[in-house]
N, C-alpha and C positions, 0 to 999 in steps of 0.2 A: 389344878386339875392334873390329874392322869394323863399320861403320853401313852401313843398307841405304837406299838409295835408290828413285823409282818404278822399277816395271818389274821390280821382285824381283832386282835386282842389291844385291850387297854388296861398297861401292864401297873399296877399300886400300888406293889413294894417287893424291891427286890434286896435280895439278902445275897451281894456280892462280894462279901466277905468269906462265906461259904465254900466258893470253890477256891481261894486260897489256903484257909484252914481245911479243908476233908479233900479226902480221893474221891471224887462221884460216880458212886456205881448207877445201880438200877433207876431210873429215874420215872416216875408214877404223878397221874394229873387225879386229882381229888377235889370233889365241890364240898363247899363250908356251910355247915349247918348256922347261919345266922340269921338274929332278929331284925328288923324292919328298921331300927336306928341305927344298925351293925350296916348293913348294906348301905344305908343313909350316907353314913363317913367314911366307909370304904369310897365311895364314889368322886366324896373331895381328895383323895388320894394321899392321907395324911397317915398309914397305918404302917405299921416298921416291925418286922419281922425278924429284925437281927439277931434279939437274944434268945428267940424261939427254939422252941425243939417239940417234935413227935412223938408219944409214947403209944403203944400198946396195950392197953388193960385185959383181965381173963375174961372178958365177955365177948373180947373178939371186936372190939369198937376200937378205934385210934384216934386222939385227941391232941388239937393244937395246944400247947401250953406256953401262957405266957407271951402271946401277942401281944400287943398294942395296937387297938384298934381306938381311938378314941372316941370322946361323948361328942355325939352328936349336938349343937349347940341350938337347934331349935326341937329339940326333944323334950324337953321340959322335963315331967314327973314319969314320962316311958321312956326314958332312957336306961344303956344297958352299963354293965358294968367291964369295965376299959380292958382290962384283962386278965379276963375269965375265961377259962379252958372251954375252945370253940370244938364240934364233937367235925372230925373228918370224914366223908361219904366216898367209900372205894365199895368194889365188889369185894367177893368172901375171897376168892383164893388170892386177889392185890392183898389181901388185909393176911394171908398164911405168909405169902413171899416175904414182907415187910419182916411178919413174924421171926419168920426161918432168919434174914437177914439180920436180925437184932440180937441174935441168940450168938451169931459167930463173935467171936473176939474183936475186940476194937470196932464195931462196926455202931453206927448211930444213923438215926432218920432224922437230916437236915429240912427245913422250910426252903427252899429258892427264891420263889416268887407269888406273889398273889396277884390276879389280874380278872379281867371280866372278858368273858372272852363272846365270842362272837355272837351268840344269843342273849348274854346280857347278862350272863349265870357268874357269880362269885367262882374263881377258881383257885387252888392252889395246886403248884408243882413241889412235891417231893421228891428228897432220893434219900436210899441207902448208902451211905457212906464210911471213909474210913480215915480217921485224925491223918492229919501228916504230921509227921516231924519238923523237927526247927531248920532239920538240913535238906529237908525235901522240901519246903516252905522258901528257901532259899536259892535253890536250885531252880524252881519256880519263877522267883523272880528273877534270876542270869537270861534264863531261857527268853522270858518277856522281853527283858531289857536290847538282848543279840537280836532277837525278830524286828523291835521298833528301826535298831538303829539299821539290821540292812536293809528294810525297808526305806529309811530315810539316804541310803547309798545310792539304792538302785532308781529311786522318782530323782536326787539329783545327777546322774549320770542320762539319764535319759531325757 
């Protein structure tokens, strides 16, 4: 099952890989257009968002691509199909912002996290983002590394 997180969300799959690999700009909460087995297996908490990515189409719709959600196993013959581009539900001008942000250079719309949040509704966190480099990817983890370790200074010193 799903672990709940603050704020009475029950978080299903987080893509923590993401803020390693991208700079995290703008960051946007979107509910998912899914079917009835879709919710079903999100709910076992078995769905993996890592190799995902967010497009834009011209009709002004934004689409999850390339989730994994998997089959539901008491779904039988209405079962859906495991990953298949789920449609994202934002207002019109989240969905311009997204837009504008896709257009600048280097910038991509990451998945974060999908979770059920406090009324029970499928949600996903997006952001606009921007690649890092392999030395800014590095620097990243210096930084991590010098925080764990003076933290472990100052709990033993104390």
């Amino acid at each position: 099952m799903a672990e709940k997180d603050k704020g009475g969300r029950k978080v299903v799959s987080d893509n923590r890989r993401a803020r390693f690999d991208y700079e995290i700009g703008d960051v946007y909460e979107a509910g998912l257009a899914l079917t009835g087995t879709e919710v079903k297996s999100l709910r076992t908490g078995k769905a993996t968002i890592a190799e995902s990515y967010v497009s834009v189409d011209r009709d002004a719709q934004v689409w999850l691509i390339n989730a994994n959600i998997p089959e539901y196993l008491q779904g039988n013959r209405f079962n859906h199909e495991p990953k298949r581009p789920r449609r994202l539900l934002l207002h019109e001008n989240e969905i311009i912002r997204i837009a504008k942000g896709i257009e600048r250079e280097g910038m991509t719309v990451v998945p974060l996290r999908v979770y059920f949040n406090a009324q029970g509704r499928a949600k996903i966190e997006v952001a606009v983002a921007r690649g890092k480099k392999l030395h800014d990817k590095r620097e990243t983890e210096k930084q991590r590394d010098w925080n764990r370790e003076k933290s472990r200074v100052l709990r033993d010193r104390g």
